[in-house]
BAGU-854862 format. One record per residue (C-alpha): residue in one letter; chain; x, z, y. Coordinates in nm, 2 decimals. Layout:
N
a:A:X:Z:Y
...
END
This chain:
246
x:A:-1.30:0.87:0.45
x:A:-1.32:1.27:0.50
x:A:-0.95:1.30:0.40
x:A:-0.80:0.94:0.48
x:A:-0.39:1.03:0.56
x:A:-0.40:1.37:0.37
x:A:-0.22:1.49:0.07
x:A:-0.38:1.66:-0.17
x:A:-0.24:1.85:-0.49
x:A:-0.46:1.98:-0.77
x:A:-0.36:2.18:-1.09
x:A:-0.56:2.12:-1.37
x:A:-0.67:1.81:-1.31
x:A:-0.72:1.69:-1.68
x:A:-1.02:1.90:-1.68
x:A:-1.35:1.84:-1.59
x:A:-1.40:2.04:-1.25
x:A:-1.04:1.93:-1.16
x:A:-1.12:1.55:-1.24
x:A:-1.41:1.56:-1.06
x:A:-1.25:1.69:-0.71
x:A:-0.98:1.43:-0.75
x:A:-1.20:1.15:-0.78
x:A:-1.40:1.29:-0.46
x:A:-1.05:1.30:-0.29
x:A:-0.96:0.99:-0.38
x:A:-1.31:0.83:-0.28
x:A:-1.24:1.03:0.05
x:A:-0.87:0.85:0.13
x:A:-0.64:1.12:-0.04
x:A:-0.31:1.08:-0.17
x:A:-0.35:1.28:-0.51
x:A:-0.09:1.48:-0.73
x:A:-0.22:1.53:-1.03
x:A:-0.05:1.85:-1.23
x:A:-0.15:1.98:-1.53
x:A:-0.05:2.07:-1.94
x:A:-0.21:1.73:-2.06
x:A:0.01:1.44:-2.00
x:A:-0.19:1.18:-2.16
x:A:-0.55:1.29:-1.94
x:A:-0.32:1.32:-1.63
x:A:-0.20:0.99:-1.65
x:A:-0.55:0.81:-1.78
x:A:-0.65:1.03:-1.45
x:A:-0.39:0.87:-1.21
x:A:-0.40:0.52:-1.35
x:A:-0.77:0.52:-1.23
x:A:-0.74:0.66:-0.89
x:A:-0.51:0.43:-0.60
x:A:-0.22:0.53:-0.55
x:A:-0.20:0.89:-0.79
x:A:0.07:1.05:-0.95
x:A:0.07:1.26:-1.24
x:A:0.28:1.56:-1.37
x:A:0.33:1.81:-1.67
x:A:0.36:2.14:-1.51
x:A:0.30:2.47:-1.66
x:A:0.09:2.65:-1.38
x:A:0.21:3.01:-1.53
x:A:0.60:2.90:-1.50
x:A:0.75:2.96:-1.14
x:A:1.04:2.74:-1.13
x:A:0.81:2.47:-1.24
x:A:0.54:2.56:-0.98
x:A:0.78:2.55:-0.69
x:A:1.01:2.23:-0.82
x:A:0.69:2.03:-0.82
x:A:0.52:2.10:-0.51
x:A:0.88:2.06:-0.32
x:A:0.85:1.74:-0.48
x:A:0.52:1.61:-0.38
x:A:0.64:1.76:0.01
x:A:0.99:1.55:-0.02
x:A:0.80:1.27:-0.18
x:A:0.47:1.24:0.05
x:A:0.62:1.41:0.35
x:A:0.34:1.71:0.34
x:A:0.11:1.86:0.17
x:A:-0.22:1.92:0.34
x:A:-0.43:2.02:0.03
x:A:-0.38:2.29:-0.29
x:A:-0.65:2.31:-0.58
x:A:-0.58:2.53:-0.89
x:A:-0.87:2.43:-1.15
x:A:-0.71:2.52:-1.45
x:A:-0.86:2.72:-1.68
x:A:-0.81:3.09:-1.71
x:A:-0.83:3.17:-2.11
x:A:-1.10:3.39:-2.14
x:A:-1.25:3.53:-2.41
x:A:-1.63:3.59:-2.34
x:A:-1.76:3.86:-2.54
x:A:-1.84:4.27:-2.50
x:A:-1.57:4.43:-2.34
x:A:-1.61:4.71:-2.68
x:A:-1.53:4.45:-2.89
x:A:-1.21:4.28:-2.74
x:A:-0.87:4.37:-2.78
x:A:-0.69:4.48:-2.45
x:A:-0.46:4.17:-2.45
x:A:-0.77:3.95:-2.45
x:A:-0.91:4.14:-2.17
x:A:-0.64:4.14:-1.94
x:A:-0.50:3.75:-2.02
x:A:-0.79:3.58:-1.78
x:A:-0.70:3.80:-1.46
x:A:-0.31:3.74:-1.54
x:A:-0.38:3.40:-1.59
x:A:-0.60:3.32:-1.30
x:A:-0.38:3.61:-1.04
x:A:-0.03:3.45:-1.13
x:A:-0.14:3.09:-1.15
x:A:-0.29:3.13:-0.80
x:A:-0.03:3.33:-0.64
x:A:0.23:3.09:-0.77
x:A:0.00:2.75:-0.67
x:A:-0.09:2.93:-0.31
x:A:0.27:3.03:-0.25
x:A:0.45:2.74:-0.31
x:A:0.20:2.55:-0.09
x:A:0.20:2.77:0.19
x:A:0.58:2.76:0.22
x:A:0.56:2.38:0.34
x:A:0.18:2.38:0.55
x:A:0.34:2.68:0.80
x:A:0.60:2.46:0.92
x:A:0.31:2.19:1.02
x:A:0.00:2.53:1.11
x:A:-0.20:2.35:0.89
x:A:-0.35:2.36:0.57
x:A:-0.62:2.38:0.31
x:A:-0.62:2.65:-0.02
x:A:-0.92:2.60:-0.22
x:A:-0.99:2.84:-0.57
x:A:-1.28:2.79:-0.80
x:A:-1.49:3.06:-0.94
x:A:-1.58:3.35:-0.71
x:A:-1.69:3.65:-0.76
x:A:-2.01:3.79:-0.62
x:A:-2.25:4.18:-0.72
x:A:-2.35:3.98:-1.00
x:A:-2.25:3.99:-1.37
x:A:-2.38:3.95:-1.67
x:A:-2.31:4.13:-2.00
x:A:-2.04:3.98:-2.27
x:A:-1.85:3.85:-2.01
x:A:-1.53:3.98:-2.09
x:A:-1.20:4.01:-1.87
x:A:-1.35:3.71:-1.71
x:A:-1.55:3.83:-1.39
x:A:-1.31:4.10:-1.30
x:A:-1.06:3.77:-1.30
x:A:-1.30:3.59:-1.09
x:A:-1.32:3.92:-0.84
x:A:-0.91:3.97:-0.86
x:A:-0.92:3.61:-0.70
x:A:-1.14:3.71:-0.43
x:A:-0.93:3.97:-0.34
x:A:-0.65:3.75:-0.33
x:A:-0.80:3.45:-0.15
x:A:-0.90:3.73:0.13
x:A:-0.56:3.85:0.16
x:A:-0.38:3.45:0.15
x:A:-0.63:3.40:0.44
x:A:-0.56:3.70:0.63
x:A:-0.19:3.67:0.66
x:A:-0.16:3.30:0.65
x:A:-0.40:3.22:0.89
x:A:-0.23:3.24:1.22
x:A:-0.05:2.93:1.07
x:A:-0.32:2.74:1.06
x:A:-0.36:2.77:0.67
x:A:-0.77:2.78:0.58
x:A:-0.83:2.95:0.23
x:A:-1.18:2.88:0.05
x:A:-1.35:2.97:-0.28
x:A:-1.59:2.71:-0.45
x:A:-1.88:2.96:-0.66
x:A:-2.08:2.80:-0.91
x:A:-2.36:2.95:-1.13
x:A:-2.20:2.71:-1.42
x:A:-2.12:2.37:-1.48
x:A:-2.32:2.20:-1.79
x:A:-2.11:1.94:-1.76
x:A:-1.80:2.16:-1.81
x:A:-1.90:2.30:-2.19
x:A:-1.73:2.06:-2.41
x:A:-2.04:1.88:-2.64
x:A:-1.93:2.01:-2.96
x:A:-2.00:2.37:-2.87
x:A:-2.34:2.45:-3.04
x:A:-2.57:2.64:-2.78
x:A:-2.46:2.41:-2.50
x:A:-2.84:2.28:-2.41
x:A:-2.97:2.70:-2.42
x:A:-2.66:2.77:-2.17
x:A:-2.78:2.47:-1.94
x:A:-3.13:2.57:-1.92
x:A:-3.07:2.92:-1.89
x:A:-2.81:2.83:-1.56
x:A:-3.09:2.61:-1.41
x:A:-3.36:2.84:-1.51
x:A:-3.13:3.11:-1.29
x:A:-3.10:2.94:-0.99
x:A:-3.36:2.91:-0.68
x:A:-3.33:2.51:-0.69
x:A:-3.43:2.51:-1.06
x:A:-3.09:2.27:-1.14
x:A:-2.76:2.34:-1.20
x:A:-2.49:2.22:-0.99
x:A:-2.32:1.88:-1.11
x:A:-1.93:1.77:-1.17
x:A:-2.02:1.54:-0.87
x:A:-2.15:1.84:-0.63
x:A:-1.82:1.99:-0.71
x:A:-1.65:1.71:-0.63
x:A:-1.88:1.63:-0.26
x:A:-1.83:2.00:-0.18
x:A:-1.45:1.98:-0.27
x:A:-1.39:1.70:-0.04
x:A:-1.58:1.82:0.26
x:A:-1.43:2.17:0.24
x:A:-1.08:2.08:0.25
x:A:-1.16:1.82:0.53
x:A:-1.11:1.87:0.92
x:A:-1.50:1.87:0.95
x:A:-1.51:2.19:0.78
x:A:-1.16:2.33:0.97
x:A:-1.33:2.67:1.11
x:A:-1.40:2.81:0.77
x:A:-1.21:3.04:0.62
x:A:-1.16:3.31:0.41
x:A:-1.54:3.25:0.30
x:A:-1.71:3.13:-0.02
x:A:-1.89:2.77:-0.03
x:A:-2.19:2.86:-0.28
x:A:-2.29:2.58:-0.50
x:A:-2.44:2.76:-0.74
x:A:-2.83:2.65:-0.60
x:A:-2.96:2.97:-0.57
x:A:-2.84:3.15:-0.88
x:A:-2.57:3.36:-0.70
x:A:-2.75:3.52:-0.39
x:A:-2.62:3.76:-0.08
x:A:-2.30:3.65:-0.19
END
């Protein structure tokens, strides 16, 4: 029970990476908020995890952002955990054949969704100097062609989860980034080259697999538990070897 008597808040949580951490934190002892656009998946979520709550909150609106988590502090007395999961609307293809809008719109998304999330977090963990911000993504000297706005997004959150940790830390506050080489799990089943992109991520890394939903979620948990409380501003790489001298 890595996180028995914490509180733990994750946006996104309809979706696959953010389901799976929330069902590692609740396996783990965690009171869970679930937030998110999906209303029905949130509370199918909850319903199946002890003692979880769900909510519709828009992760782009402010006033939204900071009513909810003010309510999960009033509600549960603290809030010891923050995961943003949701997803960053990308469009994946040559930067010479996407518009400018469709460029920027993943690093708006992802920067203001996480400044908003970390924010309103860290405003009610300083008054207890502790604390846990985890991101998803990373960045990393790797890319790959086609990728769109979407690595410079996943670098802008680097950035930012350097700079949370930097000035936040002397409270106590840890901030981490999960990096995965890609989840096979993730890409919805109708999308047709599904198996090639599988094969190609496990083909890429060291271990010859790609990292699971499940992995995510074991990682998840352990990070944002007191057993991993002297890391910080640092990457946990699940990505079995594909991202290296990260």
């Amino acid at each position: 029970m890595l996180l028995e008597n914490k509180v733990a808040v994750v946006y996104g949580a309809a979706g696959p990476i953010g389901t799976a951490a929330a069902r590692a934190f609740a396996r783990e002892g965690a009171r869970l908020f679930l937030a998110g656009r999906t209303r029905d998946k949130l509370d199918d979520l909850a319903a199946d995890l002890p003692g979880a709550e769900s909510a519709e909150v828009d992760a782009l609106d402010e006033a939204a952002v900071d009513a909810f988590t003010a309510s999960v502090a009033e509600r549960a007395g603290r809030i010891d955990i923050s995961f943003n999961v949701i997803g960053v609307q990308d469009v994946q293809r040559p930067l010479g054949e996407i518009t400018a809008a469709e460029f920027l719109r993943p690093i708006e998304v992802a920067t203001r969704t996480q400044f908003l999330t970390t924010r309103a977090a860290v405003r009610h963990m300083v008054p207890r100097r502790s604390g846990v911000i985890l991101m998803f993504g990373g960045g990393g000297p790797q890319t790959a062609p086609g990728l769109g706005g979407f690595k410079v997004a996943l670098d802008a959150m680097e950035g930012m989860r350097r700079q949370w940790a930097c000035e936040f830390g002397p409270y106590g506050i840890r901030v981490v980034t999960l990096v995965t080489g890609g989840i096979p799990e993730s890409i919805p089943d109708g999308f047709a080259p599904k198996d090639e992109i599988a094969a190609a991520i496990a083909e890429s890394g060291l271990l010859k697999r790609a990292a699971t939903l499940a992995d995510v979620g074991n990682v998840a948990a352990f990070t944002a538990s007191d057993l991993a409380g002297s890391m910080t501003s640092a990457t946990v790489n699940l990505s079995c070897g594909a991202i290296v001298d990260h």
